[in-house]
Chimera marker file (.cmm) of the C-alpha trace (Angstrom):
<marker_set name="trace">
<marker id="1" x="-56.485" y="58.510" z="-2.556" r="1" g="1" b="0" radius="0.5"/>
<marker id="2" x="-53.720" y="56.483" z="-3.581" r="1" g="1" b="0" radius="0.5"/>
<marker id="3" x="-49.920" y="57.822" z="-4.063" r="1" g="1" b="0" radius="0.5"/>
<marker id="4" x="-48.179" y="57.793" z="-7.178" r="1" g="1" b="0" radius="0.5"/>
<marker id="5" x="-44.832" y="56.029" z="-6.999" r="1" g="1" b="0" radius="0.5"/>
<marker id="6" x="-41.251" y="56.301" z="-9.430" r="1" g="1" b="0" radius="0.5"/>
<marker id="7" x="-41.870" y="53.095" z="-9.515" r="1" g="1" b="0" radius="0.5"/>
<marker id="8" x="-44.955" y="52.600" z="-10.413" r="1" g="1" b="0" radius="0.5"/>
<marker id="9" x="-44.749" y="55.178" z="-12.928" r="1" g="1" b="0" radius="0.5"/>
<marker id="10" x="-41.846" y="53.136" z="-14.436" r="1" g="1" b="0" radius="0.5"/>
<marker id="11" x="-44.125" y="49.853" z="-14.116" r="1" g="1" b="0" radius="0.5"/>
<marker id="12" x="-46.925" y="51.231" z="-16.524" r="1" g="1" b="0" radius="0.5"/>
<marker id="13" x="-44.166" y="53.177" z="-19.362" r="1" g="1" b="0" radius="0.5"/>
<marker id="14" x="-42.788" y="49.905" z="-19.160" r="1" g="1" b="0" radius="0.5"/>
<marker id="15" x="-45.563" y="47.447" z="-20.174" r="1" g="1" b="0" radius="0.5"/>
<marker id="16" x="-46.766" y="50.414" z="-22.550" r="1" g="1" b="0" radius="0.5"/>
<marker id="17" x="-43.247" y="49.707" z="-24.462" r="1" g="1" b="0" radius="0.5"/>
<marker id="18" x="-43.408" y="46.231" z="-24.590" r="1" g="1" b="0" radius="0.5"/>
<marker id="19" x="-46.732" y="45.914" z="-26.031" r="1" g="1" b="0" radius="0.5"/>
<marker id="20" x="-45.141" y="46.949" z="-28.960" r="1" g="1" b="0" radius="0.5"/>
<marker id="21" x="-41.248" y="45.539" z="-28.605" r="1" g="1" b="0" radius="0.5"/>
<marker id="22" x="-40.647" y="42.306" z="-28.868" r="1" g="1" b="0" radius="0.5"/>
<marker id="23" x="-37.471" y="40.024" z="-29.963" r="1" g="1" b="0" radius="0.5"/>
<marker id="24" x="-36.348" y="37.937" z="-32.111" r="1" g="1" b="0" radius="0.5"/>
<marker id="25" x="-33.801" y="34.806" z="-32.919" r="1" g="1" b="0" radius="0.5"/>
<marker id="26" x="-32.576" y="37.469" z="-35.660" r="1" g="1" b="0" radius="0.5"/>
<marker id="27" x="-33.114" y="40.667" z="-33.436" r="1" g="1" b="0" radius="0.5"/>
<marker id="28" x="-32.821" y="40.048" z="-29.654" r="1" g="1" b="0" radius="0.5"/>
<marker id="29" x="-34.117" y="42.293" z="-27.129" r="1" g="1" b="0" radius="0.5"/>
<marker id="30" x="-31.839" y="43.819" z="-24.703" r="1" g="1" b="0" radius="0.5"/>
<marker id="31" x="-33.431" y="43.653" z="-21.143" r="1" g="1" b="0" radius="0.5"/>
<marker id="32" x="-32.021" y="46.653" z="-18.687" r="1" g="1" b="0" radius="0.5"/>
<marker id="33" x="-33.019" y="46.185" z="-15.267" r="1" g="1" b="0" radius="0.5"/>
<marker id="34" x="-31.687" y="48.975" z="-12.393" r="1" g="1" b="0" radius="0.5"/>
<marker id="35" x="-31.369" y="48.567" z="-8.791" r="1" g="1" b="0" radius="0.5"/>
<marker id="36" x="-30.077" y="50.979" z="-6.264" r="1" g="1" b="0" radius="0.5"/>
<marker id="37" x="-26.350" y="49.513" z="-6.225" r="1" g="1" b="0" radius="0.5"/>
<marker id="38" x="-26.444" y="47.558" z="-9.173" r="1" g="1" b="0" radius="0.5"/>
<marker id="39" x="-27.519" y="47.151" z="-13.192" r="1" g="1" b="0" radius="0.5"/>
<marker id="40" x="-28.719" y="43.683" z="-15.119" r="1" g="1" b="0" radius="0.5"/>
<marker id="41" x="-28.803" y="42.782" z="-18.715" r="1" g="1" b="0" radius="0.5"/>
<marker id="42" x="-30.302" y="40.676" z="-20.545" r="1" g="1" b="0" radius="0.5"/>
<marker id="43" x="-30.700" y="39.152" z="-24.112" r="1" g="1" b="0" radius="0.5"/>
<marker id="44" x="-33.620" y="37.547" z="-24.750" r="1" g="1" b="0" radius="0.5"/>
<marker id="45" x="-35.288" y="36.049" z="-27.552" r="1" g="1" b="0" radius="0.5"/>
<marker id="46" x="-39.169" y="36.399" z="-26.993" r="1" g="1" b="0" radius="0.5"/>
<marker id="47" x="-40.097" y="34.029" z="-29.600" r="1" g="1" b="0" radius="0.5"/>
<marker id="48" x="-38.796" y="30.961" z="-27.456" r="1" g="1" b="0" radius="0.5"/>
<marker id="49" x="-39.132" y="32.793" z="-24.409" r="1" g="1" b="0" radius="0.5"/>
<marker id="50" x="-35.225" y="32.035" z="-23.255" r="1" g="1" b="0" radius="0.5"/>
<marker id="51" x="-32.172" y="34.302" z="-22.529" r="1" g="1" b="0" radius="0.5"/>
<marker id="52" x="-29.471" y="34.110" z="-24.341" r="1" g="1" b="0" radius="0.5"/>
<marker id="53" x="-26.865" y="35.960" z="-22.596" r="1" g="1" b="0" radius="0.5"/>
<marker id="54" x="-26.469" y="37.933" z="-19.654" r="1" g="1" b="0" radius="0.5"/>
<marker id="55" x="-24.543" y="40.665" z="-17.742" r="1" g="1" b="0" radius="0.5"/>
<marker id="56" x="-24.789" y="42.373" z="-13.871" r="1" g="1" b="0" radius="0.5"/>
<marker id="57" x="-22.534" y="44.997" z="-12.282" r="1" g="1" b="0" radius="0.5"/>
<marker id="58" x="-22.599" y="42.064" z="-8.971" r="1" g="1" b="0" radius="0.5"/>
<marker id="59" x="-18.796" y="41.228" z="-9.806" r="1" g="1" b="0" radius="0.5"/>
<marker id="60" x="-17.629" y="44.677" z="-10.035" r="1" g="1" b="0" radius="0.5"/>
<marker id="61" x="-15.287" y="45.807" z="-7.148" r="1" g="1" b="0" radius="0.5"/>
<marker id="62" x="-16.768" y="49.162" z="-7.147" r="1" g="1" b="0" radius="0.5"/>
<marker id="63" x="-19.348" y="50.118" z="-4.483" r="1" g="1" b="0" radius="0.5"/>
<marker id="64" x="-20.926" y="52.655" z="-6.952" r="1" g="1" b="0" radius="0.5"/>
<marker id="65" x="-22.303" y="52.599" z="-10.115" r="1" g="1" b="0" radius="0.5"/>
<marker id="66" x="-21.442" y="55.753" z="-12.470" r="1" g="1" b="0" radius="0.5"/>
<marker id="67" x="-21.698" y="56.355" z="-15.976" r="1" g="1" b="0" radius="0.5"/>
<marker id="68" x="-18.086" y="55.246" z="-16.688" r="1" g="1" b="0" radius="0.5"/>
<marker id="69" x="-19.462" y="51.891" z="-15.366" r="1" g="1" b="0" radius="0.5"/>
<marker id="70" x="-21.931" y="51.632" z="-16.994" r="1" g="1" b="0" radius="0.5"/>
<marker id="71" x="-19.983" y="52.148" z="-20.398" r="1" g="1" b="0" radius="0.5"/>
<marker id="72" x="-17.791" y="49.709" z="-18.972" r="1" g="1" b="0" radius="0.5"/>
<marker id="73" x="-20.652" y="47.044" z="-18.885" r="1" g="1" b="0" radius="0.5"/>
<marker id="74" x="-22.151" y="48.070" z="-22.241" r="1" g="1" b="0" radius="0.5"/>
<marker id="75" x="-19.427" y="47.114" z="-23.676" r="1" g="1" b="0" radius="0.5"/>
<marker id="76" x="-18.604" y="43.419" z="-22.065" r="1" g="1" b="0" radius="0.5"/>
<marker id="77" x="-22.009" y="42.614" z="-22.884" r="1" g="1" b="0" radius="0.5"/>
<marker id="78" x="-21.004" y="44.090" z="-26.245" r="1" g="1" b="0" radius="0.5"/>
<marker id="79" x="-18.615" y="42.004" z="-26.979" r="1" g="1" b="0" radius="0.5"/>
<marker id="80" x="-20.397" y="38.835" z="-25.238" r="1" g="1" b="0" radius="0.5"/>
<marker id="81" x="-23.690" y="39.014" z="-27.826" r="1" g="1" b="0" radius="0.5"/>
<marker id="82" x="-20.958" y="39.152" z="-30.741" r="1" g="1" b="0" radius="0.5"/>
<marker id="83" x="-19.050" y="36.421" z="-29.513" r="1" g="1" b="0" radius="0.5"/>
<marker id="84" x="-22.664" y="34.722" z="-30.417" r="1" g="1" b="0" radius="0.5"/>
<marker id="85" x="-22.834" y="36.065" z="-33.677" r="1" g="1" b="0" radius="0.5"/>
<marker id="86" x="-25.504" y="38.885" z="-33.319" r="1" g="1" b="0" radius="0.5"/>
<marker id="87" x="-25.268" y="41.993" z="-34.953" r="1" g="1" b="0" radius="0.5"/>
<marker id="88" x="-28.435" y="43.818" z="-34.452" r="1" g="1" b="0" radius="0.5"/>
<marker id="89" x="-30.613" y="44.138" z="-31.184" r="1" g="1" b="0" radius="0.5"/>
<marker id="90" x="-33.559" y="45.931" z="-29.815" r="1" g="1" b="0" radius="0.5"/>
<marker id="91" x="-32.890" y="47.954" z="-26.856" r="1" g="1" b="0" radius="0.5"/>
<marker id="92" x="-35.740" y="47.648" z="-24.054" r="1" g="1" b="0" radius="0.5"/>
<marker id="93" x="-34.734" y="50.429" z="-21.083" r="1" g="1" b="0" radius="0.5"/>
<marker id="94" x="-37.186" y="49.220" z="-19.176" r="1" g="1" b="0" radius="0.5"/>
<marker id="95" x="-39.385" y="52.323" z="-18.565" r="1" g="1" b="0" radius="0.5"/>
<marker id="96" x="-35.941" y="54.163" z="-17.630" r="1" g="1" b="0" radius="0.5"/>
<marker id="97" x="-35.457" y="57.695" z="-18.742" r="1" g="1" b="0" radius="0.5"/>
<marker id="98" x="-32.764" y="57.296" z="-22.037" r="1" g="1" b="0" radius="0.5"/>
<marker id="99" x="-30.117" y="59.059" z="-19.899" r="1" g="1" b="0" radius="0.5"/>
<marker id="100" x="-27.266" y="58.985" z="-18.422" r="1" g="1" b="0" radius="0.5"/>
<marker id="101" x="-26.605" y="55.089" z="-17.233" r="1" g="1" b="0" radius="0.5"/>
<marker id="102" x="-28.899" y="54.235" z="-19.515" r="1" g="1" b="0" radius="0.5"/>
<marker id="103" x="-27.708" y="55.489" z="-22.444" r="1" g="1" b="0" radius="0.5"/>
<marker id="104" x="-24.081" y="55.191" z="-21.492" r="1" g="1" b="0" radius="0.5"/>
<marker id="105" x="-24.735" y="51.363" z="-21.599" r="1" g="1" b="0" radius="0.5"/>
<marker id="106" x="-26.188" y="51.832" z="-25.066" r="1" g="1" b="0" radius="0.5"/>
<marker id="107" x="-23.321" y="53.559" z="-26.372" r="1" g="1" b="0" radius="0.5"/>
<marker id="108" x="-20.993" y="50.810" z="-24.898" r="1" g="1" b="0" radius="0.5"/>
<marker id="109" x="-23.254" y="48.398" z="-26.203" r="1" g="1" b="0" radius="0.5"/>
<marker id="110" x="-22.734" y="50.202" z="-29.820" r="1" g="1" b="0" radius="0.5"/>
<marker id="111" x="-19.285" y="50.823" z="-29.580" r="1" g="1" b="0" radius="0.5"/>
<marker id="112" x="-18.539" y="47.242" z="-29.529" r="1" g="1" b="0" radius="0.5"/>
<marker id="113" x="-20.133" y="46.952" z="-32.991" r="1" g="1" b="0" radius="0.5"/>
<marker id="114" x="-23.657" y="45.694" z="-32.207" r="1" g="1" b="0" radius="0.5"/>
<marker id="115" x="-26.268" y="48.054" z="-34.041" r="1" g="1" b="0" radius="0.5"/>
<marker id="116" x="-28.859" y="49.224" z="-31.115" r="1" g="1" b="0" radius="0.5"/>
<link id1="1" id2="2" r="1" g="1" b="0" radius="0.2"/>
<link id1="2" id2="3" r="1" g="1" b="0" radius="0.2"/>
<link id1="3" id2="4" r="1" g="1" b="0" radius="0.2"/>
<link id1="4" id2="5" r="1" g="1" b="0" radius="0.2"/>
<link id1="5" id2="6" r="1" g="1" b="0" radius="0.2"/>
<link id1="6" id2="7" r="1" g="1" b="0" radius="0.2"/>
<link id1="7" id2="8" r="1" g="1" b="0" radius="0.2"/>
<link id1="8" id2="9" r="1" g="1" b="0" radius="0.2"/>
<link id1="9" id2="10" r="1" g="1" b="0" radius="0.2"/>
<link id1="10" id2="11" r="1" g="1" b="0" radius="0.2"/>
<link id1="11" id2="12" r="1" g="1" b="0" radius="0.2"/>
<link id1="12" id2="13" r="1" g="1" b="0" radius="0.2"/>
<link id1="13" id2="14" r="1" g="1" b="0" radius="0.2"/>
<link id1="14" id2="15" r="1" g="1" b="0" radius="0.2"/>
<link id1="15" id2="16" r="1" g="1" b="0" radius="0.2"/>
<link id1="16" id2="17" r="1" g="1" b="0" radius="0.2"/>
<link id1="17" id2="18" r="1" g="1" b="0" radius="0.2"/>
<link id1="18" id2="19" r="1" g="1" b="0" radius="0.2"/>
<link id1="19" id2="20" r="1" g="1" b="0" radius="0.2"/>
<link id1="20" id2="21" r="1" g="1" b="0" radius="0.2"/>
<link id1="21" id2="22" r="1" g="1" b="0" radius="0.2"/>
<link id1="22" id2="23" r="1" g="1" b="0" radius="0.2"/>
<link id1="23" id2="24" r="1" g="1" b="0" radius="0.2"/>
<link id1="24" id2="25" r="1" g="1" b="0" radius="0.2"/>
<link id1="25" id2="26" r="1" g="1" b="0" radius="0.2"/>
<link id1="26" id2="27" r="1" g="1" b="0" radius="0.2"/>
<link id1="27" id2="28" r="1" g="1" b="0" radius="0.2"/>
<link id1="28" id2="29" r="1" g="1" b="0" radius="0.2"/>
<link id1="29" id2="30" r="1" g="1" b="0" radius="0.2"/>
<link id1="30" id2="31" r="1" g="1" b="0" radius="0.2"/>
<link id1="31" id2="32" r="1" g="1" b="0" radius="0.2"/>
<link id1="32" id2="33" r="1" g="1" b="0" radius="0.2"/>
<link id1="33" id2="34" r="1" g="1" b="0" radius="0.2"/>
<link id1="34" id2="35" r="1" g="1" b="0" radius="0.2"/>
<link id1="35" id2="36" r="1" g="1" b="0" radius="0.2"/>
<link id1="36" id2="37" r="1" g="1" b="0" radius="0.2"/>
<link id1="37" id2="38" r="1" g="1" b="0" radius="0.2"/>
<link id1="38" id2="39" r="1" g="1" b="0" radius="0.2"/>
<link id1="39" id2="40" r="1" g="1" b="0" radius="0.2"/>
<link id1="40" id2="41" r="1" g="1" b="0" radius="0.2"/>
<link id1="41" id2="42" r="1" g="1" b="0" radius="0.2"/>
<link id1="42" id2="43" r="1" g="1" b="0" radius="0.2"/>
<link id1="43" id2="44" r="1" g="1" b="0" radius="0.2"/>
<link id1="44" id2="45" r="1" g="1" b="0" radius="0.2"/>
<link id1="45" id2="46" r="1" g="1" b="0" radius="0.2"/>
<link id1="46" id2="47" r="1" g="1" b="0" radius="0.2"/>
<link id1="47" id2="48" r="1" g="1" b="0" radius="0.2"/>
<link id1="48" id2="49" r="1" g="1" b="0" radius="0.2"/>
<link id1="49" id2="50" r="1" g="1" b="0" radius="0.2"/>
<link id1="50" id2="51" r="1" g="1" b="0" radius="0.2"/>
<link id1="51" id2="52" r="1" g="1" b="0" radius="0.2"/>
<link id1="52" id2="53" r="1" g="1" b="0" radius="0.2"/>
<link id1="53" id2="54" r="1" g="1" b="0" radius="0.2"/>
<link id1="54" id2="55" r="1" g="1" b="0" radius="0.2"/>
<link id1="55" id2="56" r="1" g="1" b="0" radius="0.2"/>
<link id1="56" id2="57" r="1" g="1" b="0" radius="0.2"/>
<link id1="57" id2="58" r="1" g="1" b="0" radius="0.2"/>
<link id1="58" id2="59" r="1" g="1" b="0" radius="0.2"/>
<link id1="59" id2="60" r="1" g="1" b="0" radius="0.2"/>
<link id1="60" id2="61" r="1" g="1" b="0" radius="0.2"/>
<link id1="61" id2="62" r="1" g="1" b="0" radius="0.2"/>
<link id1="62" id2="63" r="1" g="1" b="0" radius="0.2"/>
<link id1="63" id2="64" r="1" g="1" b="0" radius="0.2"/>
<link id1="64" id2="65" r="1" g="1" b="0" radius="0.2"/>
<link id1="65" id2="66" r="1" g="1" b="0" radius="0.2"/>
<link id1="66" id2="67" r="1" g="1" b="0" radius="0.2"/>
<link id1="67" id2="68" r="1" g="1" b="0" radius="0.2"/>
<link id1="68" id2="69" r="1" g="1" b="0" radius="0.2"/>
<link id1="69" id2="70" r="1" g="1" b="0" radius="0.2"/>
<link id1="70" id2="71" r="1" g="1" b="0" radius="0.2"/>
<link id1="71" id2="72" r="1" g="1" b="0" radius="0.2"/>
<link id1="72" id2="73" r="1" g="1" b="0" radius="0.2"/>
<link id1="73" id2="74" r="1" g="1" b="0" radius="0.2"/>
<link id1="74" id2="75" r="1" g="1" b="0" radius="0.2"/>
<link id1="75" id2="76" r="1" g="1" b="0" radius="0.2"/>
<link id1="76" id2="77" r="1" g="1" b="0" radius="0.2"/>
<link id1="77" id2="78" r="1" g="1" b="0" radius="0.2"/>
<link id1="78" id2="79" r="1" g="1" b="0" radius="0.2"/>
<link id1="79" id2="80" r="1" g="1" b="0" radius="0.2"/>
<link id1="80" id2="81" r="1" g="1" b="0" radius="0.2"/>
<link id1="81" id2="82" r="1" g="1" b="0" radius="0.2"/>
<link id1="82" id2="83" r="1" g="1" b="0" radius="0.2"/>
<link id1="83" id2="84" r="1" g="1" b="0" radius="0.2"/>
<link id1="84" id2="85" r="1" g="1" b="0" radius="0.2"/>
<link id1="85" id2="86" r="1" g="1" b="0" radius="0.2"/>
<link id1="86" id2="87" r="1" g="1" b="0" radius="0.2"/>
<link id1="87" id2="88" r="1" g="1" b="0" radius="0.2"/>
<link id1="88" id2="89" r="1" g="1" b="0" radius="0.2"/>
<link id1="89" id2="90" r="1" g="1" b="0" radius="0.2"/>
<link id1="90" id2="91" r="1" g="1" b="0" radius="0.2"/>
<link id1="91" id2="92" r="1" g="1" b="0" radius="0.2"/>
<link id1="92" id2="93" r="1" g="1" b="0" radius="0.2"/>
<link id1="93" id2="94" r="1" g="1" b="0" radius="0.2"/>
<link id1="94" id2="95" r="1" g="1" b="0" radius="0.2"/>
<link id1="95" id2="96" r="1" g="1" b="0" radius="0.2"/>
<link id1="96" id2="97" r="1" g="1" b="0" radius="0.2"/>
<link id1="97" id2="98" r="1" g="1" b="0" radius="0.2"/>
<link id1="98" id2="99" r="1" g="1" b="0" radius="0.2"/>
<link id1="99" id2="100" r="1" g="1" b="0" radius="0.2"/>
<link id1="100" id2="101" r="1" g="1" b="0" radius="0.2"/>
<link id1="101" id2="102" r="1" g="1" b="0" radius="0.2"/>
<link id1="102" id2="103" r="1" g="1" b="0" radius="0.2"/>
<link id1="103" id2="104" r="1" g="1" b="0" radius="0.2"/>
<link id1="104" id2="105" r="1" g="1" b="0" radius="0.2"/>
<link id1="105" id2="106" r="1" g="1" b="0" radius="0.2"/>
<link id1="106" id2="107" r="1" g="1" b="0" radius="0.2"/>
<link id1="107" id2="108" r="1" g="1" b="0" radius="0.2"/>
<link id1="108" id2="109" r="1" g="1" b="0" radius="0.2"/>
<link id1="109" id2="110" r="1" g="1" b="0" radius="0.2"/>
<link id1="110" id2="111" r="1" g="1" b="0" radius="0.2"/>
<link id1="111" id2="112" r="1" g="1" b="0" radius="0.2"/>
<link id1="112" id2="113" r="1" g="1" b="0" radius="0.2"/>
<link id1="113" id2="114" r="1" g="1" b="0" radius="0.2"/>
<link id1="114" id2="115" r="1" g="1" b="0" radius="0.2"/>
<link id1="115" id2="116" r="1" g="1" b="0" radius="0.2"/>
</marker_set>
């Protein structure tokens, strides 16, 4: 008998999702990876297959990742997929619960004008 893992768990909601989400050059797909200590982002057009931009919590001086953080980093990468003239994006949590860190990040990532 085999045993059930977060992970795993997260694994299959994951490719369930993305059967069905995909980017484009006119609608990028935000990519949220977690790790224990840190948080990635990506924007990625699937079309092409390339990312566009990108964003970790690596250069923060903080030891922790909260939910202020987070917002924090929502908001950079915000500001960094304006800066290329998006305006809309599809948000991919990557099989994460859409709470707390998660969702703080998409609220930074709206507050910074980018429709989620």
């Amino acid at each position: 008998m085999s045993k059930k893992t977060r992970s795993l768990g997260r694994n299959k909601r994951h490719l369930r999702v993305r059967k069905r989400l995909a980017g484009t050059q006119d609608r990028p797909r935000v990519s949220l990876f977690r790790s224990n200590k840190n948080i990635y982002l990506q924007l990625i057009d699937d079309n092409e297959g390339k990312t566009l931009a990108s964003v970790s919590s690596l250069k923060s001086d903080n030891n922790s990742m909260n939910k202020d953080l987070s917002k924090k980093l929502g908001v950079e990468f915000g500001e960094k997929i304006s800066k290329l003239g998006i305006k809309q994006v599809v948000f991919d949590r990557g099989g994460y619960l859409y709470h707390g860190k998660v969702a703080a990040i998409a609220d930074g990532i709206r507050e910074s004008g980018i429709e989620v």
